[in-house]
C-alpha positions in Angstrom: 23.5 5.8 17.4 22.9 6.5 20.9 19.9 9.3 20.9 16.7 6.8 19.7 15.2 9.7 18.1 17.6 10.6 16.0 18.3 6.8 15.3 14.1 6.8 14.4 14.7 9.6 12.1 17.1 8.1 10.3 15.2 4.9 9.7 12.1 6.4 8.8 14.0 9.1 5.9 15.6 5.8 4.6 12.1 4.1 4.7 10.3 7.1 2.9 13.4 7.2 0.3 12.9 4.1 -0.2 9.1 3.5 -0.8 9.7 6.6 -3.7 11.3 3.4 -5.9 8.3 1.8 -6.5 6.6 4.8 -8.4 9.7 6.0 -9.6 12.3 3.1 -9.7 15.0 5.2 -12.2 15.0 8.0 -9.6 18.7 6.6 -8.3 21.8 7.3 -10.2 23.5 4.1 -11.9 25.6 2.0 -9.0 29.3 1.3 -8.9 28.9 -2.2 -9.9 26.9 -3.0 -13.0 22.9 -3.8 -12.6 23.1 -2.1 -9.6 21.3 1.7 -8.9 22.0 4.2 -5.8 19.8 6.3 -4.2 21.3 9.3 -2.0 18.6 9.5 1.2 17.8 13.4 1.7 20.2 15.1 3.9 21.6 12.2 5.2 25.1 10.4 4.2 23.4 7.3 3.4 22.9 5.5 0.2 20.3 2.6 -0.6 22.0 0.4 -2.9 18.5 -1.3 -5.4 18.2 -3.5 -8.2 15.4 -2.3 -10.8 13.6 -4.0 -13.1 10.3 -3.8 -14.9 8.6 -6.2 -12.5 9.7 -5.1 -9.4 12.6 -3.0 -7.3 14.8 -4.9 -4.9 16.4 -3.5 -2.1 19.8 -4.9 -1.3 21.2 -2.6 1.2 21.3 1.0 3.2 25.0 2.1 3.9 26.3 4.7 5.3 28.3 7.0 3.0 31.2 6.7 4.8 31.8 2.7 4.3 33.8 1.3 1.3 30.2 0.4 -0.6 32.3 -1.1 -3.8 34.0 -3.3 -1.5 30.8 -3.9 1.0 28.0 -5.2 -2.1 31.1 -7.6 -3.9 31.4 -8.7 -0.1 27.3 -9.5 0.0 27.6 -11.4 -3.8 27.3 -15.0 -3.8 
């Protein structure tokens, strides 16, 4: 992004999106590949990809709707 303010306001609505799983870790819609969860960030084509449990939420990525995300999180698996 070339305007930082816009590129600020992005990160933060991922940020706040984000820090909603902790109280509310089923808020997401199940993932493409199994174990994993999506949530859509508000009004933005992006997606934070989590793994939920009853312990604790785990963050494995924010992508842009328009990437292959199948294709990107089998590329991030060990």
């Amino acid at each position: 992004m070339d305007n930082r303010s816009a590129a600020e306001g992005v990160y933060r609505a991922i940020v706040e999106a984000a820090q909603r799983l902790a109280q509310f870790p089923e808020l997401g819609r199940p993932g493409r590949l199994p174990g994993m969860r999506e949530l859509a960030v508000a009004r933005l084509p992006y997606l934070i990809v989590y793994e939920a449990d009853r312990q604790a939420v785990t963050i494995l990525a924010a992508f842009h709707t328009s990437r292959d995300l199948a294709r990107a999180l089998r590329e991030r698996r060990p």
